[in-house]
C-alpha positions in Angstrom: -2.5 -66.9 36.1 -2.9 -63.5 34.9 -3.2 -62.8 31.1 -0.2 -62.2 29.2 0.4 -58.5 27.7 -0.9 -57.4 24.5 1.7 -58.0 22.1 3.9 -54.7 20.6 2.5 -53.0 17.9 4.3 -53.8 14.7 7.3 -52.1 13.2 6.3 -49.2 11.2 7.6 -49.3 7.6 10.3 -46.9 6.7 9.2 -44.1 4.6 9.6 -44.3 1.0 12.4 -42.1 -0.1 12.1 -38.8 -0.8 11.0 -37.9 -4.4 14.8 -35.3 -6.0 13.7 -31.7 -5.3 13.1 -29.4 -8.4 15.9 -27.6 -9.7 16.0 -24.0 -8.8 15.7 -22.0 -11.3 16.6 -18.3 -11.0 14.7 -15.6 -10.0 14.4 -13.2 -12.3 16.2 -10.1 -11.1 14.7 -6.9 -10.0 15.1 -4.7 -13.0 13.2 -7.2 -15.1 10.3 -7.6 -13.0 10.0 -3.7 -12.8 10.7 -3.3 -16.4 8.0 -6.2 -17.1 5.4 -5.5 -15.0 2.7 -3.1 -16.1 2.6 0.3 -13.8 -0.6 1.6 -12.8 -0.3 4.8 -10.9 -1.2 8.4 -11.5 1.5 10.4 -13.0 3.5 13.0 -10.9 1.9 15.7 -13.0 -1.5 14.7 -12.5 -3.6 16.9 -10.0 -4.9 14.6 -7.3 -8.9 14.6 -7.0 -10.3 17.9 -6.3 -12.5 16.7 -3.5 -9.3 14.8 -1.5 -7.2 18.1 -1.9 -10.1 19.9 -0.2 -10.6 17.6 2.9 -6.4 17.4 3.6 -6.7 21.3 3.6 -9.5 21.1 6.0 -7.7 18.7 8.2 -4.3 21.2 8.0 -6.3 24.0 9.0 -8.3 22.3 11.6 -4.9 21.4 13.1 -3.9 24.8 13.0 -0.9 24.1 10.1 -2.0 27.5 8.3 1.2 27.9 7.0 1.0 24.3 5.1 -3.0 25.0 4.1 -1.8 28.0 2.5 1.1 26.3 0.4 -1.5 23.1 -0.5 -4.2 25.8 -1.3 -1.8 27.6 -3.5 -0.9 24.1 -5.6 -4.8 23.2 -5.8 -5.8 26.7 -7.6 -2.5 26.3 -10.3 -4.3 22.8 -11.0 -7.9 24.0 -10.3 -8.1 27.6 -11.5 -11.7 27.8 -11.7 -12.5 25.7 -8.9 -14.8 27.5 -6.0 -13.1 27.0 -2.7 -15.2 27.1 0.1 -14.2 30.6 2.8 -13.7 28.1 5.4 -10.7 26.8 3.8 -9.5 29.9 2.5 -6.1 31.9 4.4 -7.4 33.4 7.7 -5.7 36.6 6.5 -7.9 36.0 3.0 -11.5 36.0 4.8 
């Protein structure tokens, strides 16, 4: 006689029930997170670092947008009056 089956495996338990979900609170609403939260960022006023003006008029003129070095160029020496700008980056019309 050949042996019987293995018997089934047992029944598993049903879960436990589910535990009430938290109450949802409110989100606080846009304007008060903005009015809340502290704000770290240079002011519109503010020059931006001498050396990062310098390199984005070197990349306008290497990309030919005279026109646009010219204007940037113009902004940096009303912020920078006494700052030495190398010929390279000068107007072509300047040099």
């Amino acid at each position: 006689m050949p042996p019987s089956p293995p018997p089934p495996p047992p029944a598993a338990s049903p879960a436990p029930p589910a535990a009430a979900p938290a109450p949802l609170r409110s989100a606080p609403r846009v304007e008060e997170q903005v009015r809340t939260q502290p704000v770290e960022r240079r002011r519109f006023d503010e020059p931006r670092p001498l050396e990062a003006w310098l390199r984005q008029i070197a990349e306008l003129r290497a990309a030919g947008r005279h026109a646009e070095a010219d204007e940037e160029l113009a902004r940096l020496r009303r912020a920078y009056p006494d700052a030495t700008v190398p010929p390279t980056l000068q107007s072509p019309a300047a040099r």
